[in-house]
C-alpha positions as CSV (number, residue, x, y, z in Angstrom):
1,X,0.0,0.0,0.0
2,X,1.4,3.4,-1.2
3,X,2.0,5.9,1.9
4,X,0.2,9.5,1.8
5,X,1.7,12.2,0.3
6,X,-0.3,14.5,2.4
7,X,-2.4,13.2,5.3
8,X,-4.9,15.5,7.7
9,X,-6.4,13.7,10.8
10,X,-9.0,15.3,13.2
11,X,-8.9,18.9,11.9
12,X,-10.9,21.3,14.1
13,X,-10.5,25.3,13.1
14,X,-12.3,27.4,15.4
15,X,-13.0,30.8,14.8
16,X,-14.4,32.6,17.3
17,X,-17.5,30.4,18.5
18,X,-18.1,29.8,14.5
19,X,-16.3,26.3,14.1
20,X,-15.3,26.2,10.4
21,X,-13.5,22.8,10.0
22,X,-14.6,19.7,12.3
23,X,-12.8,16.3,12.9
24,X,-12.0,16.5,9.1
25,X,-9.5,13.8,8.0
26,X,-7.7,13.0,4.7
27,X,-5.1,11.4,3.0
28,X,-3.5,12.1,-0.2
29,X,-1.0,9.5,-1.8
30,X,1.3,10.4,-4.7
31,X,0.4,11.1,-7.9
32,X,-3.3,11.3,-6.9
33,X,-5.2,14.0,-8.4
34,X,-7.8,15.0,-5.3
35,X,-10.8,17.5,-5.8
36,X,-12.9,18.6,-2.4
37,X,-16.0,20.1,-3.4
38,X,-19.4,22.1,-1.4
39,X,-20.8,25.1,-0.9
40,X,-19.8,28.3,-0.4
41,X,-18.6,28.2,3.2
42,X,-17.9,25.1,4.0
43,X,-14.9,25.1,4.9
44,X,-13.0,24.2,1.6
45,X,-10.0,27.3,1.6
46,X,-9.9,26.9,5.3
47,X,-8.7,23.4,4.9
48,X,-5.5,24.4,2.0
49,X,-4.9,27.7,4.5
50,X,-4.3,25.0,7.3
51,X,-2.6,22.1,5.0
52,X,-0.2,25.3,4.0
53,X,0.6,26.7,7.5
54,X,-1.7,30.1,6.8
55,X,-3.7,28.4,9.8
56,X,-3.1,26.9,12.8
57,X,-5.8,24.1,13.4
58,X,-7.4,24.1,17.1
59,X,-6.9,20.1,16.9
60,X,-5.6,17.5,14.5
61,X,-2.3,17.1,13.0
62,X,-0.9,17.3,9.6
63,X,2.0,15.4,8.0
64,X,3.6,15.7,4.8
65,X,6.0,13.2,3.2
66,X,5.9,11.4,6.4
67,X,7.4,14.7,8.1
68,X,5.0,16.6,10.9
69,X,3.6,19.8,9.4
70,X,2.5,21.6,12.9
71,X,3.8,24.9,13.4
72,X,5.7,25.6,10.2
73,X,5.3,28.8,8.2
74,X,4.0,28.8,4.9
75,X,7.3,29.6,3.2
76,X,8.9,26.5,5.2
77,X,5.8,24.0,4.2
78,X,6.3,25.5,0.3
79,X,10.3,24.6,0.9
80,X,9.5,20.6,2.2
81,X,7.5,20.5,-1.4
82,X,3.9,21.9,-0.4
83,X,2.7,24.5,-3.0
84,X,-0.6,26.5,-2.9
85,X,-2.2,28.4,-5.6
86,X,-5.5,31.5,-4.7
87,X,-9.1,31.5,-4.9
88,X,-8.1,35.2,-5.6
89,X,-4.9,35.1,-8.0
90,X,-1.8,36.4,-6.0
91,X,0.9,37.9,-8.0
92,X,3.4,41.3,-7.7
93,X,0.7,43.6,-10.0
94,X,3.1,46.0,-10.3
95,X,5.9,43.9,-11.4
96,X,7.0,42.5,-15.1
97,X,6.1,38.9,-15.4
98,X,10.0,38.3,-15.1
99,X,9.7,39.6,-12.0
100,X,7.0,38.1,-11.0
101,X,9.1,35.0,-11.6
102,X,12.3,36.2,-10.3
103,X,10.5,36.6,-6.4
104,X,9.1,33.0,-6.8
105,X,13.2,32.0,-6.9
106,X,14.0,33.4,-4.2
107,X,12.3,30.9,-2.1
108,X,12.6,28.3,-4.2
109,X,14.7,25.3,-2.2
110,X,15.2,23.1,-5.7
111,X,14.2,25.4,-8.5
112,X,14.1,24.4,-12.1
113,X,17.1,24.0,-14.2
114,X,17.5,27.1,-17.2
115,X,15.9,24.3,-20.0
116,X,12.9,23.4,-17.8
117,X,12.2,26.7,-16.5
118,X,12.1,27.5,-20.6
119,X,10.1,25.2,-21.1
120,X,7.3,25.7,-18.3
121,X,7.1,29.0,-19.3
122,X,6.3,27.9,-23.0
123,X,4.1,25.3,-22.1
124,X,1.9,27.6,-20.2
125,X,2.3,30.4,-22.9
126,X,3.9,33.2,-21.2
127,X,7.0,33.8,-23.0
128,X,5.6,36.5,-24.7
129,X,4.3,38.4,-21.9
130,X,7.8,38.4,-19.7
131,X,8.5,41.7,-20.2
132,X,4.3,43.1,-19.9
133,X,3.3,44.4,-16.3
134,X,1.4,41.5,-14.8
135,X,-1.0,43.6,-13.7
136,X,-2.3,44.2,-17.3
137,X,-2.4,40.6,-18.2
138,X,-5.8,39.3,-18.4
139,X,-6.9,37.1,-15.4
140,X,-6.7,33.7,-17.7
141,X,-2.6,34.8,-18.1
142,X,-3.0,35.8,-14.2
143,X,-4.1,32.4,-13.3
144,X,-0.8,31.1,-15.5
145,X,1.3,33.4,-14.0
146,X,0.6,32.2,-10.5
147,X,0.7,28.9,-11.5
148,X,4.3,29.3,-13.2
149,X,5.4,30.7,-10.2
150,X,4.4,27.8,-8.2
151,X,5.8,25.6,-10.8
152,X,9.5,26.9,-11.0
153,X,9.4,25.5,-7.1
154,X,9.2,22.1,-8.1
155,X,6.5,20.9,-5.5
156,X,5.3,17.6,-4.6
157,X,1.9,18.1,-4.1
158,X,0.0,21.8,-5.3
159,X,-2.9,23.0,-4.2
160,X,-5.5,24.9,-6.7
161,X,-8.4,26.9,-5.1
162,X,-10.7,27.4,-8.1
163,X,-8.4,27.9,-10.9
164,X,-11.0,28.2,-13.1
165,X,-12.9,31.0,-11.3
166,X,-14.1,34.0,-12.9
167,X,-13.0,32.5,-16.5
168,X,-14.7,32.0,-20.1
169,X,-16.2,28.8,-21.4
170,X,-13.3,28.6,-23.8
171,X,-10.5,29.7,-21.2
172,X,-12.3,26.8,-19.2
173,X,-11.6,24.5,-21.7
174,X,-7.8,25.7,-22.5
175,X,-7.4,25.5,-18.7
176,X,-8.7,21.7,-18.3
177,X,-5.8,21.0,-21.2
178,X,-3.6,22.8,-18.7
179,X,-4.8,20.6,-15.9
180,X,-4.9,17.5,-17.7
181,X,-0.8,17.8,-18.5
182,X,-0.2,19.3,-15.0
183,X,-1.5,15.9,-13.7
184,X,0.5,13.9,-15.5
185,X,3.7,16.1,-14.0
186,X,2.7,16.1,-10.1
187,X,0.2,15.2,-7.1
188,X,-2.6,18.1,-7.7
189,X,-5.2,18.8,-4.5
190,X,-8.2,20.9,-6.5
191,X,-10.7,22.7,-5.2
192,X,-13.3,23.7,-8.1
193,X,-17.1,24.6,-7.9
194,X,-17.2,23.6,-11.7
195,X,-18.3,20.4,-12.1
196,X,-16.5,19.5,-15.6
197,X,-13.4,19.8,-14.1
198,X,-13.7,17.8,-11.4
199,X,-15.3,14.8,-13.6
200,X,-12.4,15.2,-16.2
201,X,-9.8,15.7,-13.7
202,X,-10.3,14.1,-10.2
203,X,-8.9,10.6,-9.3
204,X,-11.3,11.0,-5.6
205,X,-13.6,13.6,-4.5
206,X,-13.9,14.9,-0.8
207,X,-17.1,16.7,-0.3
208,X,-17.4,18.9,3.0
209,X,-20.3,20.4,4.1
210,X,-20.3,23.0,6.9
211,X,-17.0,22.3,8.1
212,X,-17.4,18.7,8.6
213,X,-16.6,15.9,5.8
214,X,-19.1,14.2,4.3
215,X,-18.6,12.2,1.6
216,X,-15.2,10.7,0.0
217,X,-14.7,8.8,-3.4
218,X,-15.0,8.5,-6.7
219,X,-16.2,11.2,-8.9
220,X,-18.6,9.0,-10.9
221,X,-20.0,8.0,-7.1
222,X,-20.0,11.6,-5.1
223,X,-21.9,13.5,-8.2
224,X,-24.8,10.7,-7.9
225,X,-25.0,10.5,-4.3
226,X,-28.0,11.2,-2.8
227,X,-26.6,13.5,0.0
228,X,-24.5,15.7,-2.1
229,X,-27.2,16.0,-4.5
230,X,-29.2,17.4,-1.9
231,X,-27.1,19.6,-0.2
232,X,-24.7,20.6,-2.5
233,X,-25.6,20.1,-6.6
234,X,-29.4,20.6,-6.5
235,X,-30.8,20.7,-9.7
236,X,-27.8,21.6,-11.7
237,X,-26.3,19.7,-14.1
238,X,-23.0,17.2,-12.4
């Protein structure tokens, strides 16, 4: 049996008297493509602010690699390999798209060699823009952008919060071809509230509903289960 990549047991987040994560436990293993789905609320970018050390948990404990994730910062979580990408893209507007990449180096404990650095950046069609302000790209190139700069850290596992939010049909579409090659390169953890893309690119589905989990496996199963039918997908299509 394969040992997790990432494994969560017994998180509780607490904020205030509002508990927004409870007794929620997970494991990841390599390679495995993970979606986590529910309303808005739930408790879905609570959990990916805890896995990457933006949140401390009230109770449970998180390991990654086989390594005990408790207390470290972000930047020393993104170091041992795990890599997080925004609901709400988060790049340097301000900054060329070079420089943009430039600051995710800085961090970056085994960055890409000069020939696969070129190459990311052409597989995700940004060699163009390099020199453009990234704060005048549109948010399709945004959402690239980030994801590059994520990328050039070489991570073991990434986490995506909605990285098709706020996008076209057809940017949709270009992104699940995106998503579909980034699977086949690392361990992806996605949180989406598009339905297509977790059919087309999620080995398991997690389903959490007001903070606590209630549903976990395969796509085909969680999008005809009764429960998240109910509560979650309603009458829209899965």
């Amino acid at each position: 049996m394969t040992a997790p990549l990432l494994e969560a047991a017994h998180i509780t987040v607490r904020f205030g008297g509002v508990v927004a994560l409870r007794d929620v436990s997970l494991a990841q293993v390599p390679r495995e493509t993970l979606g986590m789905i529910g309303p808005n609320g739930s408790g879905k970018t609570t959990f990916v602010n805890v896995m990457t050390g933006h949140l401390r948990p009230a109770h449970g404990t998180i390991s990654f690699d086989g390594k005990a994730m408790a207390g470290r910062k972000p930047f020393q979580i993104a170091a041992a390999g795990l890599n997080r990408t925004f609901q709400a893209v988060r790049i340097f507007q301000e900054l060329t798209v070079a420089q943009n990449l430039a600051t995710a180096l800085v961090d970056a404990m085994h960055p890409l060699d000069p020939d696969a650095m070129a190459g990311a950046i052409d597989w995700l069609e940004l060699g163009h823009r390099m020199t453009a302000r990234a704060g005048g790209l549109t948010l399709y190139e945004q959402r690239r952008l980030e994801l590059l700069m994520r990328l050039v850290q070489q991570p073991r596992l990434v986490m995506l919060d909605e990285p098709v939010g706020g996008l076209s049909t057809s940017e949709v579409h270009a992104m699940l071809g995106l998503l579909a090659e980034l699977k086949s390169r690392t361990t992806i953890f996605i949180i989406e509230h598009t339905m297509k893309v977790i059919r087309e690119i999620a080995d398991r589905v997690v389903v959490l509903l007001a903070g606590e989990k209630i549903a976990d496996g395969a796509p085909t199963e969680i999008l005809r289960d009764p429960r998240v039918i109910e509560k979650y997908l309603g009458s829209f299509d899965a």
